[in-house]
RODO-2510 file (C-alpha; in nm, 4 decimals, decimal comma):
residues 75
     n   res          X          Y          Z
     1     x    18,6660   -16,5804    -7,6933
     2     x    18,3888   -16,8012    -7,8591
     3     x    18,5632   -17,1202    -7,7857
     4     x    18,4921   -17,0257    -7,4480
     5     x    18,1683   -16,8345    -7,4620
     6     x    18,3162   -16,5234    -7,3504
     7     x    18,2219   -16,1795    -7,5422
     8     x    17,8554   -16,0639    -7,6285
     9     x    17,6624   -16,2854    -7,7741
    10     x    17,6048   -16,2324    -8,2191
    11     x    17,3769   -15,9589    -8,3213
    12     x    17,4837   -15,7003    -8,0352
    13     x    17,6010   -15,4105    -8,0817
    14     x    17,9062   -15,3543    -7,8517
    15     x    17,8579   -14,9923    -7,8727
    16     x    17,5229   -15,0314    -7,6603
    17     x    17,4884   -14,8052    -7,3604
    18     x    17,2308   -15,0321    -7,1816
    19     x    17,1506   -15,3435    -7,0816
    20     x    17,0012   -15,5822    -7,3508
    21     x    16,8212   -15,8938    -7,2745
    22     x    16,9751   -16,2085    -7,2753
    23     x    16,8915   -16,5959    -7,2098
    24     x    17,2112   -16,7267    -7,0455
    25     x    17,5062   -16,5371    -6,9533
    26     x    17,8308   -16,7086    -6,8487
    27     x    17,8786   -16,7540    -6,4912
    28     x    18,2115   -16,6049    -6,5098
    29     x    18,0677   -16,2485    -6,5672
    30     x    17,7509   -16,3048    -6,3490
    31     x    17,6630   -16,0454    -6,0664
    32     x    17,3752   -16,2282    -5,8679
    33     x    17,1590   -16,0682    -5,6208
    34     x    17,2044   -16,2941    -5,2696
    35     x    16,8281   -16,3181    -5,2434
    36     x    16,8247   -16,4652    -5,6242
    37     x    17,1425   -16,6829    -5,5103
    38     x    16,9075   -16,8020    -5,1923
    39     x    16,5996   -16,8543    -5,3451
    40     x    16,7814   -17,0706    -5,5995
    41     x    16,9917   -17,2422    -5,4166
    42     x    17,2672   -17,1491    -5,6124
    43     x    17,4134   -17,3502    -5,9287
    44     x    17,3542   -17,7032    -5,9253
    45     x    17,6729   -17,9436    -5,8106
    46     x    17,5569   -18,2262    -5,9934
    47     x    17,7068   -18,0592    -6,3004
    48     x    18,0600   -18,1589    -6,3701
    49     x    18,1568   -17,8806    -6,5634
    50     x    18,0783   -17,6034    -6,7989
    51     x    17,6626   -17,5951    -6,7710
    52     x    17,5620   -17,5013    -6,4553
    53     x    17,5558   -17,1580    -6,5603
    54     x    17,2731   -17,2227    -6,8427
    55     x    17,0994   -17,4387    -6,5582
    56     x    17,0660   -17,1196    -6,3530
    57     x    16,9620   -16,8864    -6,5836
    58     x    16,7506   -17,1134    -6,7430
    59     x    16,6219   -17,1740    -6,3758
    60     x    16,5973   -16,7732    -6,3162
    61     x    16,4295   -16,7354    -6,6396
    62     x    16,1650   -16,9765    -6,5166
    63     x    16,0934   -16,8288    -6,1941
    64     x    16,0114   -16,5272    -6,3761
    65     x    16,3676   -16,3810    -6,3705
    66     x    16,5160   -16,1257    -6,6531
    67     x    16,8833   -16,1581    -6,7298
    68     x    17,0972   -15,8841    -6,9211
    69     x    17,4282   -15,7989    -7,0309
    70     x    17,5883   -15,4478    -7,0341
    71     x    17,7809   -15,4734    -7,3543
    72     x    18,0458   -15,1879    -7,2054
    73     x    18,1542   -15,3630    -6,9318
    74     x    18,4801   -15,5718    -6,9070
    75     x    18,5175   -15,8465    -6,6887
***
């Protein structure tokens, strides 16, 4: 799972019942409000590969965005 930066990122606690505050989730387990998709224009295509995720959250983030995992959930 770390090769691909899938699982919860060091220091959580996977037996967490609520969210916790993240800076970039991977946009394989992303669930994105449309109006947040919209506003954003959704993840960049000038990315090849692997990084557009970070790009939108960092993008989110800036716009005043919170992002959070559930560390119960299984994707």
């Amino acid at each position: 799972g770390s090769i691909l930066r899938i699982g919860l990122p060091p220091g959580i606690d996977p037996r967490t019942t609520g969210p916790v505050e993240v800076s970039a989730v991977n946009g394989g387990c992303m669930f994105i409000r449309r109006d947040v998709w919209d506003m954003l224009g959704g993840m960049d295509r000038d990315y090849f590969l692997y990084t557009e995720d970070l790009d939108f959250c960092q993008r989110y983030l800036k716009a005043g965005g919170r992002l959070a995992v559930l560390p119960q959930s299984k994707v």
